[in-house]
C-alpha positions as CSV (number, residue, x, y, z in Angstrom):
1,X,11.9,-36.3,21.8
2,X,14.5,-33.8,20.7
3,X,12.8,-30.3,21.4
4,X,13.8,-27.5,17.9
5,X,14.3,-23.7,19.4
6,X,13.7,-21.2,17.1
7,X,15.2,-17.8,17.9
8,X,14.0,-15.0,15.9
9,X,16.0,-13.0,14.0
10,X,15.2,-9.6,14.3
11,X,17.7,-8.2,12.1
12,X,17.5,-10.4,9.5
13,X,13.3,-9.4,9.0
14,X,14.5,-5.2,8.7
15,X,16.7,-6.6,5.7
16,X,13.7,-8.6,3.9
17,X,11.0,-5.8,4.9
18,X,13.4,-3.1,3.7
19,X,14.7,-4.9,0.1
20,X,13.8,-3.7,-2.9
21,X,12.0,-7.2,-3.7
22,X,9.7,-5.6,-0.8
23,X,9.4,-2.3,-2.1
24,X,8.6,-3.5,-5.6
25,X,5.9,-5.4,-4.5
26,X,4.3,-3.0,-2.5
27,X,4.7,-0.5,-5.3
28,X,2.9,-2.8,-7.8
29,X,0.7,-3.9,-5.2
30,X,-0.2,0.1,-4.4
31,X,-0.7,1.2,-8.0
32,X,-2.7,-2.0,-8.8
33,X,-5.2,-0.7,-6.2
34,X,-4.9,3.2,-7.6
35,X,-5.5,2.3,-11.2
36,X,-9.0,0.1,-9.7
37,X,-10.2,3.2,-8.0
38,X,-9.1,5.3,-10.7
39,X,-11.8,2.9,-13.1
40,X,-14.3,3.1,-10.2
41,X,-14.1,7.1,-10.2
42,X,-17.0,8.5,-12.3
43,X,-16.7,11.8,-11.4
44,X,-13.3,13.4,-13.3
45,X,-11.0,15.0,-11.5
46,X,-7.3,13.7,-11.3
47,X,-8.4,10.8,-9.6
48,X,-6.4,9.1,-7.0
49,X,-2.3,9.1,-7.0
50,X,-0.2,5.9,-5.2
51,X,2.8,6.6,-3.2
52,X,4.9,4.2,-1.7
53,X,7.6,5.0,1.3
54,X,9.1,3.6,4.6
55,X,6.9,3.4,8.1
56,X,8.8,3.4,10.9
57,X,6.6,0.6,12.6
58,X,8.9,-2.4,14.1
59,X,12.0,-0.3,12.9
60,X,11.0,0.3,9.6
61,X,9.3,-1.5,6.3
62,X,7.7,-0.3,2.6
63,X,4.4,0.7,2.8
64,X,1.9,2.1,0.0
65,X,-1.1,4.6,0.0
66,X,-3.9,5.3,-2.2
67,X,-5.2,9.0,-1.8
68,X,-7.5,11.4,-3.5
69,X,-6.2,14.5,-5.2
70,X,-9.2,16.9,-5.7
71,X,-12.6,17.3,-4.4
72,X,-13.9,14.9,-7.6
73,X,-12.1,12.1,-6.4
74,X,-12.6,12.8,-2.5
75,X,-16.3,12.5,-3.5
76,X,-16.1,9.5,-5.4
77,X,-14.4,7.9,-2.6
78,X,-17.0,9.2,0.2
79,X,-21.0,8.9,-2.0
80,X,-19.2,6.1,-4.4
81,X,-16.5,4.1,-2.6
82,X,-14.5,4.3,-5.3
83,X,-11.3,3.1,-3.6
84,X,-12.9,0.6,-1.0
85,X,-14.5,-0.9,-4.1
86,X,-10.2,-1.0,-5.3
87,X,-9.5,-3.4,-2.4
């Protein structure tokens, strides 16, 4: 039996983490989440904001967080779980 060999392309990976196919949909995927705790977030404020940039983990990729902005949104995330509730 004919053995296959697959050699991993480590270059080829940076390009597909680092498109802009990759960054749209961790953008969409990111403010998805931010609008959901935004909902969840009964307590005013200016809510949460989504940002999206490049890590440098594994020589780079997109990657997207959700934060809170104010103390009103800080505290719907820590007594409500307003953004855990988002995932």
């Amino acid at each position: 039996m004919k053995q296959t060999r697959i050699v991993f392309n480590s270059e080829g990976f940076r390009q597909i983490l680092l498109s802009d196919g990759c960054k749209s949909l961790v953008e969409q995927t990111t403010q998805g989440i931010c609008e959901k705790a935004n909902a969840n977030n009964s307590r005013g404020g200016d809510g949460f904001r989504a940002t999206t940039q490049v890590g440098g983990y594994g020589g780079g990729r997109w990657i997207g967080f959700v934060s809170s902005t104010d103390k009103q949104s800080s505290a719907a995330q820590s007594e409500d779980q307003a953004l855990t509730r988002a995932l």
